[in-house]
FIFI-105367 format. One record per atom (N, C-alpha, C): residue in three letters; atom name; x, y, z. Coordinates in steps of 0.2 Angstrom, whole numbers, plus 2048, in hexadecimal, padded with zeros to 3 digits. Each point is the difference from the previous one (the first is absolute). Example, Ala and Ser with C-alpha at 12.3 -4.5 7.8 and 13.67 -1.06 7.14 Angstrom:
+------+------+-----+-----+-----+
! resn ! name !   x !   y !   z !
+------+------+-----+-----+-----+
!  ala !    N ! 842 ! 7E4 ! 827 !
!  ala !   CA ! 7FC ! 806 ! 800 !
!  ala !    C ! 804 ! 806 ! 800 !
!  ser !    N ! 7FE ! 805 ! 7FC !
!  ser !   CA ! 804 ! 806 ! 801 !
!  ser !    C ! 7FC ! 805 ! 803 !
+------+------+-----+-----+-----+
***
This chain:
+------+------+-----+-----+-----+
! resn ! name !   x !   y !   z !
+------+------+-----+-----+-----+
!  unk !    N ! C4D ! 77A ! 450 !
!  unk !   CA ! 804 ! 806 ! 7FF !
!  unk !    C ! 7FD ! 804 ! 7FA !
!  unk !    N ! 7FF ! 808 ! 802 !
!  unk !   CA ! 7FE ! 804 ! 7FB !
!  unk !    C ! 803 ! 801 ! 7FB !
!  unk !    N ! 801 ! 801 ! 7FA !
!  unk !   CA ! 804 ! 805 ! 7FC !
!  unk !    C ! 7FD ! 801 ! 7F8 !
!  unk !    N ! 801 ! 806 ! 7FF !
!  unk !   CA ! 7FE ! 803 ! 7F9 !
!  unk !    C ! 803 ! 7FF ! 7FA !
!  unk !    N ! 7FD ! 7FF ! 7F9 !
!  unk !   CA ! 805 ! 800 ! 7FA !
!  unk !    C ! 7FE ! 806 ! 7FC !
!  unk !    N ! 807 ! 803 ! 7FE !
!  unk !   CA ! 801 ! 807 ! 7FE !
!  unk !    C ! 802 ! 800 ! 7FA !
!  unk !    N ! 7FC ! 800 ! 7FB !
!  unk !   CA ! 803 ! 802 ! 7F8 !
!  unk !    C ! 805 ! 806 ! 802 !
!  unk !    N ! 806 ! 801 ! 7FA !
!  unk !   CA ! 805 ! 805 ! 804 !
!  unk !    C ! 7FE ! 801 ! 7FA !
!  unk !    N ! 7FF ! 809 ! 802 !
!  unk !   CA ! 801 ! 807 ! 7FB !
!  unk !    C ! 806 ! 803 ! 7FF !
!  unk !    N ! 802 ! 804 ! 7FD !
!  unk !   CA ! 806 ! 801 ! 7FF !
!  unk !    C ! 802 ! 804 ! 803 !
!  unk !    N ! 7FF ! 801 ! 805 !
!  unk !   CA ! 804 ! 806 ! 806 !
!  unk !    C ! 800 ! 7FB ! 807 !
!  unk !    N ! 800 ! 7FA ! 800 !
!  unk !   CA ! 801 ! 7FA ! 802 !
!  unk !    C ! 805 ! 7FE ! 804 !
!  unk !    N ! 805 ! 806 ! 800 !
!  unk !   CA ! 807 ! 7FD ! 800 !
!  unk !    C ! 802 ! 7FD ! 807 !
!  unk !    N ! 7FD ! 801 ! 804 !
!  unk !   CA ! 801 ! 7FD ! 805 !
!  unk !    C ! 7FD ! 7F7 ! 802 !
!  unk !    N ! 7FB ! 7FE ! 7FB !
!  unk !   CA ! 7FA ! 7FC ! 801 !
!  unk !    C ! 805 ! 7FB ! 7FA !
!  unk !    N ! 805 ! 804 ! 7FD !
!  unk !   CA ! 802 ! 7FD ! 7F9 !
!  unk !    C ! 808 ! 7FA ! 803 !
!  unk !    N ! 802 ! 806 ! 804 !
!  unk !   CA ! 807 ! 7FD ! 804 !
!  unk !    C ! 7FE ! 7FC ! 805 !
!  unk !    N ! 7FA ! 7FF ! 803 !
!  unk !   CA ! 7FF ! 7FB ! 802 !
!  unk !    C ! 7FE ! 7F8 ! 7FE !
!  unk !    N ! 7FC ! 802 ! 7F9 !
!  unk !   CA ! 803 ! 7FB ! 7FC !
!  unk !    C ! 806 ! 7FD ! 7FC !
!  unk !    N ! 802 ! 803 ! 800 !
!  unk !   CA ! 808 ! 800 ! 7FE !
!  unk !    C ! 804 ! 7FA ! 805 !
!  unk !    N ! 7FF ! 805 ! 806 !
!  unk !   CA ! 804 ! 7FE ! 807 !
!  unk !    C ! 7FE ! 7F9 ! 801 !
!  unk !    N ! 7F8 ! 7FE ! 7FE !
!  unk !   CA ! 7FC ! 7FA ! 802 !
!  unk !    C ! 801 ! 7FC ! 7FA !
!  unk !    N ! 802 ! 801 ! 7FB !
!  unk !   CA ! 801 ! 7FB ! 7FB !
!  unk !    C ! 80A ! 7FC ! 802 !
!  unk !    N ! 802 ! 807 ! 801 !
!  unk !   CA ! 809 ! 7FC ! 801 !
!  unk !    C ! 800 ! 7FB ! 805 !
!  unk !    N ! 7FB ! 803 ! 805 !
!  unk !   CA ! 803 ! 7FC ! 806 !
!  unk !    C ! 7FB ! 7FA ! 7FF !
!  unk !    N ! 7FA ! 800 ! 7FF !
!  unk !   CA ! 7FC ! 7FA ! 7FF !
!  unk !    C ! 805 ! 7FA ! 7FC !
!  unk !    N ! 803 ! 803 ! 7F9 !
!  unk !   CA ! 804 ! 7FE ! 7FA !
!  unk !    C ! 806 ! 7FD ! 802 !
!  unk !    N ! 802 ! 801 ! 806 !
!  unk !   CA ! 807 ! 802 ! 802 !
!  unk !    C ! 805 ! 801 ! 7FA !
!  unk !    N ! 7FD ! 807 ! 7FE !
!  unk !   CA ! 802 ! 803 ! 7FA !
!  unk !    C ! 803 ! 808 ! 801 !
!  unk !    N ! 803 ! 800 ! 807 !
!  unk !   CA ! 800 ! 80B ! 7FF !
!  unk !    C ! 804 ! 803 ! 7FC !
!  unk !    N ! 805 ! 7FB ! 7FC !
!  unk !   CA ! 804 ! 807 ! 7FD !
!  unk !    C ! 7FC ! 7FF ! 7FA !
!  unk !    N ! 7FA ! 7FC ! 7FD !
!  unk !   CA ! 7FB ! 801 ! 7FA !
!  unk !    C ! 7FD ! 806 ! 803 !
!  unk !    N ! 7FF ! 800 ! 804 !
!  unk !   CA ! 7F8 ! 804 ! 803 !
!  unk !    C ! 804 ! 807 ! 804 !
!  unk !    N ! 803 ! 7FF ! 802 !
!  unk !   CA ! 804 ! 806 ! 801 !
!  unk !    C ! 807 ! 805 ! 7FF !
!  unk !    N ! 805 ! 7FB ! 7FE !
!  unk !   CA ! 806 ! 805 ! 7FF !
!  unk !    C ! 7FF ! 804 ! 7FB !
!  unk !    N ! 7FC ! 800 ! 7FC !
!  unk !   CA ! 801 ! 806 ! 7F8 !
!  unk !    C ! 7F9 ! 801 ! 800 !
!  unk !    N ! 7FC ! 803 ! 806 !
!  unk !   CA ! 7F9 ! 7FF ! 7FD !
!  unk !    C ! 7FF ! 809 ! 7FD !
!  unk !    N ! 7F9 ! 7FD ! 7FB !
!  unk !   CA ! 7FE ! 806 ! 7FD !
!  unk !    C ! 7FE ! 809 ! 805 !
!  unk !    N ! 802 ! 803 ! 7FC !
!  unk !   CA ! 800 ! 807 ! 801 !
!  unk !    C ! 7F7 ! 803 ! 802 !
!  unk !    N ! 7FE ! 802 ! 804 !
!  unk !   CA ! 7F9 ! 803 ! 801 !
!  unk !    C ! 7FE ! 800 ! 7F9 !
!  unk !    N ! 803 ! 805 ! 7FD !
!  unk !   CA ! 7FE ! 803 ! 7FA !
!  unk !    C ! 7FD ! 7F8 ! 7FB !
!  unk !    N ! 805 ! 7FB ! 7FF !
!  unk !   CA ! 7FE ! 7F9 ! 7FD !
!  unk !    C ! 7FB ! 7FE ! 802 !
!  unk !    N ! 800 ! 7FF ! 805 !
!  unk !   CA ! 7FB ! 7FD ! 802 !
!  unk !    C ! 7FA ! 803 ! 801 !
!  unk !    N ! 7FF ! 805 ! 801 !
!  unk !   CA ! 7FB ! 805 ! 801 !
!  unk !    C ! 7FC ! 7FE ! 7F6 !
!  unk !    N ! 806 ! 801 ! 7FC !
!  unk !   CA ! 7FB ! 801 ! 7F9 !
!  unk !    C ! 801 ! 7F7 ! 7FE !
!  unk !    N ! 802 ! 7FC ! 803 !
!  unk !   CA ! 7FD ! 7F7 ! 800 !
!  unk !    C ! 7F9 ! 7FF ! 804 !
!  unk !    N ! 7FF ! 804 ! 805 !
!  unk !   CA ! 7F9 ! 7FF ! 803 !
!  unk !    C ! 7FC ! 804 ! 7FC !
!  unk !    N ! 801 ! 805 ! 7FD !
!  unk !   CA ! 7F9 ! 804 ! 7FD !
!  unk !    C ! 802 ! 7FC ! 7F9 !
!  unk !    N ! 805 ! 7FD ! 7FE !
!  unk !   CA ! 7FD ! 7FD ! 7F9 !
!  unk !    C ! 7FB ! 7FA ! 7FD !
!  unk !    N ! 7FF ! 7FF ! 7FC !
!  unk !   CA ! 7FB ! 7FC ! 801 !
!  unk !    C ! 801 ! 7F9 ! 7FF !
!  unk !    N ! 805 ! 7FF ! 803 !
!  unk !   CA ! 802 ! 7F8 ! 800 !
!  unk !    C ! 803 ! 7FD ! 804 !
!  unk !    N ! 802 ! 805 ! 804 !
!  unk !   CA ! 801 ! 7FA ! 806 !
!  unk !    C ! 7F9 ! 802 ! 806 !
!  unk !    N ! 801 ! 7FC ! 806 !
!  unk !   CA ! 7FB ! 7FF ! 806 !
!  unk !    C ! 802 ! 7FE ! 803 !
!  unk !    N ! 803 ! 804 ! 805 !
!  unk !   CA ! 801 ! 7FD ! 808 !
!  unk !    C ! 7FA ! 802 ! 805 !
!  unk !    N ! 800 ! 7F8 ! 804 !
!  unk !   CA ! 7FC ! 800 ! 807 !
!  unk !    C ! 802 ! 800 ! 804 !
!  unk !    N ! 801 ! 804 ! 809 !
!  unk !   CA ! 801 ! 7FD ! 804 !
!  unk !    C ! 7FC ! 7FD ! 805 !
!  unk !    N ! 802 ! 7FD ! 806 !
!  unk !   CA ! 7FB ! 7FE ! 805 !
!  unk !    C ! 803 ! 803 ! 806 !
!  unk !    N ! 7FC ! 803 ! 802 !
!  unk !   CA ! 803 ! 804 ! 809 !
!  unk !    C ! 7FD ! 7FE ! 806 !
!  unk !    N ! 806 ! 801 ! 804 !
!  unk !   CA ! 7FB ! 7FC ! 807 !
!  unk !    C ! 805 ! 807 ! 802 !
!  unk !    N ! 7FC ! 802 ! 807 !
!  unk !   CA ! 803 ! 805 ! 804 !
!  unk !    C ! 805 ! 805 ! 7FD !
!  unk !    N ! 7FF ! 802 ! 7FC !
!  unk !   CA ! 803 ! 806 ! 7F9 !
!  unk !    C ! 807 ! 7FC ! 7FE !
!  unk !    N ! 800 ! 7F9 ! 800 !
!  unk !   CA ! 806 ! 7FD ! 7FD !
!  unk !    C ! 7FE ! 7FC ! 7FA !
!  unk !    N ! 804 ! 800 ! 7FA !
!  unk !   CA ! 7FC ! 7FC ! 7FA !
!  unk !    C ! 805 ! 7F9 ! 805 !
!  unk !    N ! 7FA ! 7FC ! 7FF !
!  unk !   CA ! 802 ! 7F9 ! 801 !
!  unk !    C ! 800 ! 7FB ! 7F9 !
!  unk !    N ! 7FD ! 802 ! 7FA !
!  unk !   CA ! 801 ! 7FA ! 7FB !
!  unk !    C ! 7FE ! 806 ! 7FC !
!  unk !    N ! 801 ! 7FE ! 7F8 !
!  unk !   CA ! 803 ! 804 ! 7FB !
!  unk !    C ! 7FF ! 7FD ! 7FA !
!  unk !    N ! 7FC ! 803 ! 7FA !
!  unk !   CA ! 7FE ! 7FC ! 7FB !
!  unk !    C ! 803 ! 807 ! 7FB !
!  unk !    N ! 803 ! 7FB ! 7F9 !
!  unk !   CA ! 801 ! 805 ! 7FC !
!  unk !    C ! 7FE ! 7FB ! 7F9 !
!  unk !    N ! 7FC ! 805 ! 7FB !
!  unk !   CA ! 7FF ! 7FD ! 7FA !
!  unk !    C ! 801 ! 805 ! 7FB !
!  unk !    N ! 800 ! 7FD ! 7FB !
!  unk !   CA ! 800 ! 802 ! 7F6 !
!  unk !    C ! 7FB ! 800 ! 800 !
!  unk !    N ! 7FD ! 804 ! 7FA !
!  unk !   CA ! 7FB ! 800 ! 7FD !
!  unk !    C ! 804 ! 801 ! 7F8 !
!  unk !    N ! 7FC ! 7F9 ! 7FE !
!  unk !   CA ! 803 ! 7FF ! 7F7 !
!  unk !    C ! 7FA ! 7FF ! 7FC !
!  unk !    N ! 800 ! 806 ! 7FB !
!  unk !   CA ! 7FD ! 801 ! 7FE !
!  unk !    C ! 801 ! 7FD ! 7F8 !
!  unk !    N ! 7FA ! 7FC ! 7FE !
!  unk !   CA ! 801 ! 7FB ! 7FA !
!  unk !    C ! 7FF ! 804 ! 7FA !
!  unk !    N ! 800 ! 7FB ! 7FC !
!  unk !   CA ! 803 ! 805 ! 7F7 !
!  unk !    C ! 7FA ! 7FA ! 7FE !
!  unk !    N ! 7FE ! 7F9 ! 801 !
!  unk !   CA ! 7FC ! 7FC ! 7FC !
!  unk !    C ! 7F9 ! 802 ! 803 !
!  unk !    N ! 7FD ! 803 ! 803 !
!  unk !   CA ! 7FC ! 802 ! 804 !
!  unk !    C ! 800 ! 807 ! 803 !
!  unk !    N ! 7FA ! 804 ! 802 !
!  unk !   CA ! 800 ! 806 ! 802 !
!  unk !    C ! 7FD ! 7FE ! 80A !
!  unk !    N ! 806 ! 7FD ! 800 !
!  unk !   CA ! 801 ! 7FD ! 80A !
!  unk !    C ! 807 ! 7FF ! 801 !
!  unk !    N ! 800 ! 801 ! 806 !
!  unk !   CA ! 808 ! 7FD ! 803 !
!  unk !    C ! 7FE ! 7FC ! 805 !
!  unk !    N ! 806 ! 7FF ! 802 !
!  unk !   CA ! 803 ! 7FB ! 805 !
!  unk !    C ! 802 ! 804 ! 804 !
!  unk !    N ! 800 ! 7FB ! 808 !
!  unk !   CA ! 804 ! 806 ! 807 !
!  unk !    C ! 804 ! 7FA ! 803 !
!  unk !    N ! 807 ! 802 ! 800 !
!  unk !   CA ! 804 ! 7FA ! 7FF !
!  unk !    C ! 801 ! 802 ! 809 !
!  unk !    N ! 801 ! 7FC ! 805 !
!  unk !   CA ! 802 ! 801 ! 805 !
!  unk !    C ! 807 ! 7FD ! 802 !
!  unk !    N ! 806 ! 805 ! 800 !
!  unk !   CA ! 804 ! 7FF ! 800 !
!  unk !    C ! 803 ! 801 ! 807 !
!  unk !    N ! 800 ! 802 ! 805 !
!  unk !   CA ! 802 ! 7FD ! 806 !
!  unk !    C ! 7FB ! 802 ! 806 !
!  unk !    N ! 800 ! 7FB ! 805 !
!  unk !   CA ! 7FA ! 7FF ! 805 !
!  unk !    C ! 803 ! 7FF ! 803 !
!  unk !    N ! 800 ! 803 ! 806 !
!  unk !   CA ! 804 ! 7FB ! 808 !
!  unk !    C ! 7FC ! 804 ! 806 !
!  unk !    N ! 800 ! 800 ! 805 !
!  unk !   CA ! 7FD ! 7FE ! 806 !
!  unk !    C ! 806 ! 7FE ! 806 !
!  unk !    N ! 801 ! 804 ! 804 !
!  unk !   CA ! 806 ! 7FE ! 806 !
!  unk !    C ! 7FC ! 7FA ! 804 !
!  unk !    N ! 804 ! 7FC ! 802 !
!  unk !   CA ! 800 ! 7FA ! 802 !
!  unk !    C ! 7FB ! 800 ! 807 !
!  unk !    N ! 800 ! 804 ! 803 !
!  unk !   CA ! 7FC ! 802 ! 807 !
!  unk !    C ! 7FA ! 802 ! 7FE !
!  unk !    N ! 800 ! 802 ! 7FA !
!  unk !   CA ! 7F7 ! 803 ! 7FD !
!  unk !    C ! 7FE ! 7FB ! 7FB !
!  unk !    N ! 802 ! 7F8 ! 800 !
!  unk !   CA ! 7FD ! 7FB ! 7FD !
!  unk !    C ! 7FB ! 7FD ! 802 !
!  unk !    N ! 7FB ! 7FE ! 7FB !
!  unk !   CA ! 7FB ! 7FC ! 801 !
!  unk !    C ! 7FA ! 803 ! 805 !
!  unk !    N ! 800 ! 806 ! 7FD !
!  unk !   CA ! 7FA ! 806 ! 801 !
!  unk !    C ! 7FD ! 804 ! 7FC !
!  unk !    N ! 801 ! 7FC ! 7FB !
!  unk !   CA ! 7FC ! 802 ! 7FA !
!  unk !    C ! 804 ! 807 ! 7FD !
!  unk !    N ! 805 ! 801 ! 801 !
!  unk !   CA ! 804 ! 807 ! 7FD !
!  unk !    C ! 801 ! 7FE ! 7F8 !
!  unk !    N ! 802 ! 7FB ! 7FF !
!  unk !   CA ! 803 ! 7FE ! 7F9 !
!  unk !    C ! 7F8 ! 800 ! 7FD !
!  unk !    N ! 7F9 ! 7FD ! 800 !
!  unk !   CA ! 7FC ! 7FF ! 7FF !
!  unk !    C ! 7FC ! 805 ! 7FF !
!  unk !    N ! 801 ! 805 ! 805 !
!  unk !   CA ! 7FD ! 808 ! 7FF !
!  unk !    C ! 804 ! 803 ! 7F8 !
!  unk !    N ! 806 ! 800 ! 803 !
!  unk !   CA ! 801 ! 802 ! 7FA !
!  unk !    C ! 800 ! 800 ! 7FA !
!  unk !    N ! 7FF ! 7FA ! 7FE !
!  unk !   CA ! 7FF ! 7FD ! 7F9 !
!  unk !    C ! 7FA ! 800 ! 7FE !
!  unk !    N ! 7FB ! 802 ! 805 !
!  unk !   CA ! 7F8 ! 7FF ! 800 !
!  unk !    C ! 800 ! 809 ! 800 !
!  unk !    N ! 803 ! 805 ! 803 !
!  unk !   CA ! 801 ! 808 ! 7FE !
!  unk !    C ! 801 ! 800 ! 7F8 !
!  unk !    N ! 806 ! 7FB ! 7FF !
!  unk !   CA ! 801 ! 801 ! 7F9 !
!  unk !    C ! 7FB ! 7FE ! 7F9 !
!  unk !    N ! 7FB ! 7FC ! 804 !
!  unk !   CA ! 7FB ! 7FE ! 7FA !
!  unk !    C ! 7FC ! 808 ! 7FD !
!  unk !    N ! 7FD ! 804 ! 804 !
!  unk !   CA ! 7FB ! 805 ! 7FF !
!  unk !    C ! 806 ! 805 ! 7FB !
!  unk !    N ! 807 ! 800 ! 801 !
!  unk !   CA ! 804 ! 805 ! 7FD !
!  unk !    C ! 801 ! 7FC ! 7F9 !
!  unk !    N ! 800 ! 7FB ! 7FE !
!  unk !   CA ! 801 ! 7FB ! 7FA !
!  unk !    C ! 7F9 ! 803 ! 7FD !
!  unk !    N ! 7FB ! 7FE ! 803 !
!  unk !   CA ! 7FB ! 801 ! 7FC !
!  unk !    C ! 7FD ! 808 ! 7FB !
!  unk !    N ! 803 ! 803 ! 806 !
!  unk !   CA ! 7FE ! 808 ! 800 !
!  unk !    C ! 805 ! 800 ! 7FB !
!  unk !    N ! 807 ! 7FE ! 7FE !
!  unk !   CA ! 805 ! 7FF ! 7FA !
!  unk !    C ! 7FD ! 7FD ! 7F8 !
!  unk !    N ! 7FC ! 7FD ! 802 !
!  unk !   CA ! 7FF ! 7FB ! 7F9 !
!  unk !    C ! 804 ! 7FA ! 803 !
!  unk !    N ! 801 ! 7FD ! 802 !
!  unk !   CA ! 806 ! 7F9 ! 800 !
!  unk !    C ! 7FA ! 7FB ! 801 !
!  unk !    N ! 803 ! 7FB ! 7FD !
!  unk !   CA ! 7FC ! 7FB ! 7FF !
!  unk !    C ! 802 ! 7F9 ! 806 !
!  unk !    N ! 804 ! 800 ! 803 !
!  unk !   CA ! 802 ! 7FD ! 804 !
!  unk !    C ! 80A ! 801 ! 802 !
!  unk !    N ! 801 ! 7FE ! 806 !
!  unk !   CA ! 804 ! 803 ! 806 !
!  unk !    C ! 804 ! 7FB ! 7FE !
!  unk !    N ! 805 ! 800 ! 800 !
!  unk !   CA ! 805 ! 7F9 ! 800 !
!  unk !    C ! 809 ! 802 ! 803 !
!  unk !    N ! 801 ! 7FB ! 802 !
!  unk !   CA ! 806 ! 7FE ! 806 !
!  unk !    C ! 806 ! 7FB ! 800 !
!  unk !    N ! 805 ! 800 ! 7FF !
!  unk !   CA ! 805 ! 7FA ! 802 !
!  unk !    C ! 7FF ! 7FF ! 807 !
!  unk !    N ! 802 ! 7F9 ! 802 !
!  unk !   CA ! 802 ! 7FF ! 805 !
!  unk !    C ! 807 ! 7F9 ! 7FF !
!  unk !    N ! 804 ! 800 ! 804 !
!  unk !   CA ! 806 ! 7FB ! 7FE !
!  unk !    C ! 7FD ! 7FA ! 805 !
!  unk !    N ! 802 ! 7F9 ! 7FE !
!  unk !   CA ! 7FC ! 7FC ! 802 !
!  unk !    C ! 804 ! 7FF ! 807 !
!  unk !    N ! 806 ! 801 ! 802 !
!  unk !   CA ! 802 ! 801 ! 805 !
!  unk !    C ! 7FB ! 804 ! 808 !
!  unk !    N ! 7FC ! 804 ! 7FB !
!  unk !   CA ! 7FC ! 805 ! 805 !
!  unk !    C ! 7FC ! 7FE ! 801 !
!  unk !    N ! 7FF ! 7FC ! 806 !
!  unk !   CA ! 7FA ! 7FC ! 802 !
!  unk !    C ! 7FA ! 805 ! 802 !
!  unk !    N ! 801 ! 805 ! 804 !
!  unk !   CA ! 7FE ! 805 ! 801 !
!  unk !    C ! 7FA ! 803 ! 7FC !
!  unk !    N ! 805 ! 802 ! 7FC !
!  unk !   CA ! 7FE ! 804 ! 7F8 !
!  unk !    C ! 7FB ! 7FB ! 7FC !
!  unk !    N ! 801 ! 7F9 ! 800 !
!  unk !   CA ! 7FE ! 7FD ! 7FC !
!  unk !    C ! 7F9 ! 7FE ! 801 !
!  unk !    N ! 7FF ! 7FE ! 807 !
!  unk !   CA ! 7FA ! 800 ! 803 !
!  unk !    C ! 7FC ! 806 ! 801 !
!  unk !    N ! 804 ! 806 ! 801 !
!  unk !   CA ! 7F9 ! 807 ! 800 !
!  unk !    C ! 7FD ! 7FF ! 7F6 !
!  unk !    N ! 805 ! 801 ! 7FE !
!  unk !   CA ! 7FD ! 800 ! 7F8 !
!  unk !    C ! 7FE ! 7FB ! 7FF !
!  unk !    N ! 801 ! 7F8 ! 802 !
!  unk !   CA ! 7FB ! 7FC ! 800 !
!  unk !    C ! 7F8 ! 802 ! 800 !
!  unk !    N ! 7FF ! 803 ! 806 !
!  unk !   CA ! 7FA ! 7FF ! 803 !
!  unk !    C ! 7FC ! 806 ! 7FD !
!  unk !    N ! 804 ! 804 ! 7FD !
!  unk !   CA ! 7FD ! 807 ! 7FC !
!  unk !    C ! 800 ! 7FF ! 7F7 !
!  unk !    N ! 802 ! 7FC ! 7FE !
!  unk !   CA ! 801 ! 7FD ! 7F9 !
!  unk !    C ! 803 ! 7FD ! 7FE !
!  unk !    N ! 800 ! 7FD ! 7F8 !
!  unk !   CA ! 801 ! 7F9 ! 7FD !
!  unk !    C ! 807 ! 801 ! 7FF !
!  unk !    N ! 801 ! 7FC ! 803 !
!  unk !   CA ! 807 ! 7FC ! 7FE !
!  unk !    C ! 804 ! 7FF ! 7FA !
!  unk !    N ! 804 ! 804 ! 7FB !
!  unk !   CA ! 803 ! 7FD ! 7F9 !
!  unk !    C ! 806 ! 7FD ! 801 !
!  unk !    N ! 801 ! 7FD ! 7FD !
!  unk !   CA ! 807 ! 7FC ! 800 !
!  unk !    C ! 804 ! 806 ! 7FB !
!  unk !    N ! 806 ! 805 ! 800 !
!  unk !   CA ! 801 ! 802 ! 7FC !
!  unk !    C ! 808 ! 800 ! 800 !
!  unk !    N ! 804 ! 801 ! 7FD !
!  unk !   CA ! 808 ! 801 ! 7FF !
!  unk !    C ! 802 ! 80A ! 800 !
!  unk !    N ! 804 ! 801 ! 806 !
!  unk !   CA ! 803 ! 807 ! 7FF !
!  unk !    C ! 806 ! 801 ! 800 !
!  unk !    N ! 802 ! 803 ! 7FA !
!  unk !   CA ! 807 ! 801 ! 7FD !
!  unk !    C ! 804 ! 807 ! 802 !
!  unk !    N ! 802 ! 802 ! 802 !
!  unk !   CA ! 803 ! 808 ! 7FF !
!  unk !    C ! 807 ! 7FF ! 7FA !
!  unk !    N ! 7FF ! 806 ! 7FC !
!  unk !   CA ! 803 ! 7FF ! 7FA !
!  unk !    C ! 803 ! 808 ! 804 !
!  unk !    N ! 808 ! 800 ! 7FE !
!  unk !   CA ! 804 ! 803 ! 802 !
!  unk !    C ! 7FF ! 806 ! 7FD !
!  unk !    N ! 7FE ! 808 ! 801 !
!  unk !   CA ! 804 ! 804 ! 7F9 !
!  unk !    C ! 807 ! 803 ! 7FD !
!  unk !    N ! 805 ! 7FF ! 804 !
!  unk !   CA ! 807 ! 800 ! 7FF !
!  unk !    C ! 803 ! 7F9 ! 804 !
!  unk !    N ! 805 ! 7FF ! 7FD !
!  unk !   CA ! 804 ! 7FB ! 803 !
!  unk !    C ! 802 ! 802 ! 809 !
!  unk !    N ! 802 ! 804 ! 800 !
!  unk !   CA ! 800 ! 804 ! 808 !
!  unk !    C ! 7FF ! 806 ! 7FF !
!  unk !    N ! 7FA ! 800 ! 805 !
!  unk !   CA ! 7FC ! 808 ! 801 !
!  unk !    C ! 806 ! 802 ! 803 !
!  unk !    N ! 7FF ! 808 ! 801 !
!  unk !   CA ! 804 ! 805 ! 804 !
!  unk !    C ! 800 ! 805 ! 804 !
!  unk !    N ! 7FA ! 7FE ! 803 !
!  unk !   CA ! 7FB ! 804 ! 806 !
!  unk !    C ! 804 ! 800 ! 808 !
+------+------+-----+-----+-----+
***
């Protein structure tokens, strides 16, 4: 199976709702990923700023997997970090190197950034997930908390 990986520029907007589209369904997550999604105009100045990065991967002009990363820029050092914050790949385009391509696209962008290394959650339920990042880096045992900003948001 052929298919290509796309750093999205910001006039993307079509290449961007496809990852959109491919994170909700992959997640079975659509009203995260789609019922309030951002405005061209958001999203357009998210892609040209310099902190996020999105990937996609295309087969026959459909994004089929879809990586999106942070770039965090440190205060104790003149380097960041490229946090990769969501990766998914539709279930019919598994285990053809899509997830792999893209994380391996993502290295030459990390570097051209200053980042000193890529890092990822995975939940140990994701056997999936646990195994690609296995086989592509070290493993930390670490604890993640989500700390509330209000008692109830009201988005």
């Amino acid at each position: 199976m052929e298919f290509e990986i796309i750093h999205l520029a910001p006039n993307d907007h079509a290449l961007m709702s496809g990852a959109l589209d491919c994170f909700g369904d992959v997640f079975d997550e659509k009203d995260t990923y789609s019922l309030d999604r951002p405005s061209k105009e958001y999203l357009t100045s998210l892609i040209a700023g310099d902190s996020f990065i999105c990937l996609v991967a295309v087969s026959n002009s459909n994004v089929v997997g879809a990586l999106a990363a942070y770039e965090l820029r440190k205060f104790e050092q003149e380097r960041s970090e490229i946090y990769i914050y969501d990766l998914a790949v539709y279930e019919n385009f598994r285990r053809k190197g899509i997830a792999t391509a893209l994380i391996n696209a993502l290295k030459p962008i990390a570097e051209n950034r200053g980042a000193w290394v890529i890092y990822v959650q995975a939940d140990y339920v994701d056997k999936p997930a646990v195994e690609l990042y296995s086989k592509l880096g070290i493993k930390e045992k670490v604890l993640h908390f989500d700390i509330p900003i209000t008692a109830k948001r009201n988005t």
